[in-house]
Short mmCIF file of the C-alpha atoms (twelve columns), coordinates in Angstrom:
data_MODEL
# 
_entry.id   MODEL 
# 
loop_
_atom_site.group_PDB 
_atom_site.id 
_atom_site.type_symbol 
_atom_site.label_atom_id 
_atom_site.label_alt_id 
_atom_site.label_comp_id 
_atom_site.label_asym_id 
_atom_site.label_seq_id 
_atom_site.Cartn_x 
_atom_site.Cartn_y 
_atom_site.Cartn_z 
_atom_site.pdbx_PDB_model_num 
ATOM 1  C CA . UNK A 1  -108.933 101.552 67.319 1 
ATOM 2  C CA . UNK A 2  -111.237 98.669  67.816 1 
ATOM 3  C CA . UNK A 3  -109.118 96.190  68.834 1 
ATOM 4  C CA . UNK A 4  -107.308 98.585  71.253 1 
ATOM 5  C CA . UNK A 5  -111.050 99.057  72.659 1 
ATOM 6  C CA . UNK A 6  -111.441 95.505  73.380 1 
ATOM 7  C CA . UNK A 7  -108.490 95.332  75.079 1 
ATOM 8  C CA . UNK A 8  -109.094 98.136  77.302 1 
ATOM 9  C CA . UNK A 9  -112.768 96.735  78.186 1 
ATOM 10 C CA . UNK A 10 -111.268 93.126  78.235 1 
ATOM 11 C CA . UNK A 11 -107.990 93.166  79.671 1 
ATOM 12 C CA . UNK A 12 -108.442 95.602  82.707 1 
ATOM 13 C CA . UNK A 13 -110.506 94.520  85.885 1 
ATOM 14 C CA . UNK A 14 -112.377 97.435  87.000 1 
ATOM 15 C CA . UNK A 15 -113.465 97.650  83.112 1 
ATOM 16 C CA . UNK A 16 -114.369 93.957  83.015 1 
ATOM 17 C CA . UNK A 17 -116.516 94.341  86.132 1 
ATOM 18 C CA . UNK A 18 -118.339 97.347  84.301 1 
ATOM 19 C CA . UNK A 19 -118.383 95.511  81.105 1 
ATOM 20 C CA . UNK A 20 -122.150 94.717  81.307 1 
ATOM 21 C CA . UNK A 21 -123.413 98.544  81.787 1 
ATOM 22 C CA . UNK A 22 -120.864 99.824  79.025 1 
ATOM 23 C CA . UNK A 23 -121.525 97.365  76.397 1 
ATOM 24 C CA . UNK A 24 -124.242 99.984  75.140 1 
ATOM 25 C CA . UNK A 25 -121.865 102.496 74.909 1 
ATOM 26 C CA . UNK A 26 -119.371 100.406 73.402 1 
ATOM 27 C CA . UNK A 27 -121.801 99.569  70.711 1 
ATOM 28 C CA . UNK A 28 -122.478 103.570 69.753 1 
ATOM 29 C CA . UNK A 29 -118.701 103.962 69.518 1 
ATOM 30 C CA . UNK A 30 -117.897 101.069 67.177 1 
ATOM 31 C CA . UNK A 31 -120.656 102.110 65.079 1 
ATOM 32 C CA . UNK A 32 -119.094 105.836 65.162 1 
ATOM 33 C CA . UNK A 33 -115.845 104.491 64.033 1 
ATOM 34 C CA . UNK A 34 -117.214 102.564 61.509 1 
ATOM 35 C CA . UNK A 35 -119.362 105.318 59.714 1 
ATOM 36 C CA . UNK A 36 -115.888 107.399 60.530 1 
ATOM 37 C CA . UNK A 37 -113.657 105.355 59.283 1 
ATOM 38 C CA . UNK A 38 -115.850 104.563 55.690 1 
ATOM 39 C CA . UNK A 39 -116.438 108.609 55.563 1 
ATOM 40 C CA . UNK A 40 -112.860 108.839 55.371 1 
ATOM 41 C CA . UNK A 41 -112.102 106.495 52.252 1 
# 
């Protein structure tokens, strides 16, 4: 899941362009997946 979210942010234009405003965002997610993914061990 997280590398398939950098490529999404990295790979596609319009999402490059945005990159600086949704780095926050991207943050909260990777921590969310992170708590997720060590909840689910």
């Amino acid at each position: 899941m997280i590398f398939l979210g950098d490529f999404v942010i990295f790979e596609f234009s319009p999402f490059a362009l945005c990159k600086p405003f949704l780095l926050p965002f991207y943050f909260l997610i990777q921590l969310e997946l992170i708590k997720y993914k060590k909840a689910s061990k």
